[in-house]
N, C-alpha and C positions, 0 to 999 in steps of 0.2 A: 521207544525202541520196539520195533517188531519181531515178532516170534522166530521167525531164523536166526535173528541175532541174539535174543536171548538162549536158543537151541544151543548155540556155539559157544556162548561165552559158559553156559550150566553144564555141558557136555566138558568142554575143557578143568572146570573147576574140578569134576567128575574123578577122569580120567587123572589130575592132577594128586590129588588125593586119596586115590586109590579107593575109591569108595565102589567099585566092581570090578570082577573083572574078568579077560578078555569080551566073549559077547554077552555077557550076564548081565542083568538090568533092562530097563527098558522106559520111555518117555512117552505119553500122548498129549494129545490138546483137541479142543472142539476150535470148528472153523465154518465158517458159512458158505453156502455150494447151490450154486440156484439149480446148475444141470450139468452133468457130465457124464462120459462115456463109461457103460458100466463092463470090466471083463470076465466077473462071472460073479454068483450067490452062491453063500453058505445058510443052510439054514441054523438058527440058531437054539441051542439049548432049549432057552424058555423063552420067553417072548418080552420083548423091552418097550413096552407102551410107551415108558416117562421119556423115554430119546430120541420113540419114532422121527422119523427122516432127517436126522442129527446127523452131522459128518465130523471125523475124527480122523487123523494121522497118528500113528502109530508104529514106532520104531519097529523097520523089517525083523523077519526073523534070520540071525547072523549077524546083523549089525554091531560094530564094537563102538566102545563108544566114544574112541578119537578118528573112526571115521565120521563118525557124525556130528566131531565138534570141524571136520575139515570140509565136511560135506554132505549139511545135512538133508538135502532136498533127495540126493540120491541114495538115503538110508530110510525113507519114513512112507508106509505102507498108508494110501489113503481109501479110509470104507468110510459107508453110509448105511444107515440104518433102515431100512424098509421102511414106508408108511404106514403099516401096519403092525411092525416093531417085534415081527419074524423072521424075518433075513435079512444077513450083512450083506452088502452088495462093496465089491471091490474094486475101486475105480484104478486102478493102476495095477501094475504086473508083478505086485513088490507083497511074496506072503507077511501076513503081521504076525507080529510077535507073537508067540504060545501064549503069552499071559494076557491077551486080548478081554479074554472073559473078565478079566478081573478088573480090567481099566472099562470098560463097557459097564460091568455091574456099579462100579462104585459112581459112574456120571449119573446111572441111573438111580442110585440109591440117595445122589443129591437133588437130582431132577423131584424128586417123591415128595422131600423134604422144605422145596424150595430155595435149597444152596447153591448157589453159585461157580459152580467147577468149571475151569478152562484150560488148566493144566494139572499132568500127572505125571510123578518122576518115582519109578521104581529100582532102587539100589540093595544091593549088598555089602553091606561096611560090617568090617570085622569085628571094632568092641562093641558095637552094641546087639550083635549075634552070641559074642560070646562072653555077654551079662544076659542078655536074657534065655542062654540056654538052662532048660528045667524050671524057669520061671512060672509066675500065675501073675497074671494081668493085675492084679492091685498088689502083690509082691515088690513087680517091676515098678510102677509107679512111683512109690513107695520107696524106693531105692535110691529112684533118679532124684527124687524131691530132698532127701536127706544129704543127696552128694551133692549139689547145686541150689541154694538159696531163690534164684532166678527161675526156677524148674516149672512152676505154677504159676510166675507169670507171663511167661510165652504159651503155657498151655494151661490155663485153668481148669480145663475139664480130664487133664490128662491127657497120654494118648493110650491108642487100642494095640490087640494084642492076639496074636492066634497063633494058638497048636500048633506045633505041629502036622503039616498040612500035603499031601501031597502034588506039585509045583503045576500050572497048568489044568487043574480041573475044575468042574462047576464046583464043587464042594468047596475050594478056595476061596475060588470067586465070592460065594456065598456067603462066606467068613468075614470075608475082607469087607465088602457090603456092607455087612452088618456093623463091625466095626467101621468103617469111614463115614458110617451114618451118625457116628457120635464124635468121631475124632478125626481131626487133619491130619494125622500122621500113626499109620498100624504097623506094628512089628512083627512079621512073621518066622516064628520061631524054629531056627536052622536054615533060613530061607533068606531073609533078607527085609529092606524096611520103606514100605511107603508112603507118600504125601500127595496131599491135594490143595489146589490152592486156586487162586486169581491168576498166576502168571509162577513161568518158568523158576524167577529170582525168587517168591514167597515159598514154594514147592524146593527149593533147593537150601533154603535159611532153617528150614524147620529139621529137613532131613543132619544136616552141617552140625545143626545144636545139639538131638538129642545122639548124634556120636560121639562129640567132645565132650558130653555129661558123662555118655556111658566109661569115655576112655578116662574120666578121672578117677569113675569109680571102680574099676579095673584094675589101676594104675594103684589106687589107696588101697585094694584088700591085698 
């Protein structure tokens, strides 16, 4: 199944579940691009060696996310990386999402790694915002593994976990980096929770699971 169709069917799941909402959240994925027309450059924060001339779609900025399971070609904002891994170059007319830096940083921070990232699905879901508010990353852990038996083996390494962070900046970005360098799936605390993965459906199983842990343990205190 190709990426549009997984777009629509993890967008619809999304939206179905309430796991954002109105234009809150956001999706990317890497894609291959020999040449296209560029409409303008940003230069960027720091410079992204590990991605240079890497192209990525990334949900517009205003996009909700049942426009996007209706139609998602005219939701998803397409950049490319400079070859020298200093500026986004913007091949279509569609601004990307505010959390760019942070879907950019973490392709990069797998690139470093040698991991394999092709999709990125950033959500807001309620219980697991509101079990890890005031938490500490091996707290939360710690939590989820005691409320679900299953907990460590979908994630053996855990997952990651940041501060409270303000939405949108390199500092996030940074965070988040850090954290997706060790774990598929980071919780950003008051903010919301992401994954990374192979493909749309891996990226949307992980985010799916550690909500329904959180909402037991929610649900049990």
């Amino acid at each position: 199944m190709n990426l549009l169709n997984q777009i629509t069917d993890v967008s619809s799941f999304i939206f179905n579940k309430d796991l954002s909402e109105g234009a809150s959240g956001n999706i990317s994925f890497a894609f291959s691009l020999k040449s296209a027309k560029i409409y303008s450059s940003i230069k960027l924060l720091m410079p992204l060696k590990s991605i240079a001339g890497e192209s990525y779609a990334i949900t517009a900025t205003g996009s909700r996310v049942y426009e996007l399971a209706e139609s998602p070609k005219e939701c998803l904002s397409l950049v490319k990386v400079s070859s020298d891994g200093k500026y986004l170059h913007l091949l279509n007319d569609l601004k990307p999402s505010s959390e760019i830096l942070c879907h950019l940083l973490a392709y990069e921070a797998g690139a470093k790694k040698k991991t394999i990232i092709k999709a990125i699905i950033h959500v807001h879901p309620k219980y697991s915002l509101a079990l890890s508010n005031g938490m500490t990353k091996k707290n939360l852990n710690s939590l989820l593994d005691k409320t679900h038996t299953e907990f460590k083996y979908y994630f053996p390494n855990g997952i990651g976990f940041v501060k409270r962070t303000d939405p949108g900046t390199l500092l996030l970005a940074k965070k988040n980096a850090e954290e997706s360098s060790k774990h598929s799936v980071v919780v950003w605390e008051n903010h919301g929770m992401i994954a990374s993965g192979n493909d749309f459906y891996e990226c949307y199983d992980k985010l799916d699971t550690i909500e329904s842990i959180s909402k037991i343990a929610v649900l049990s205190r």
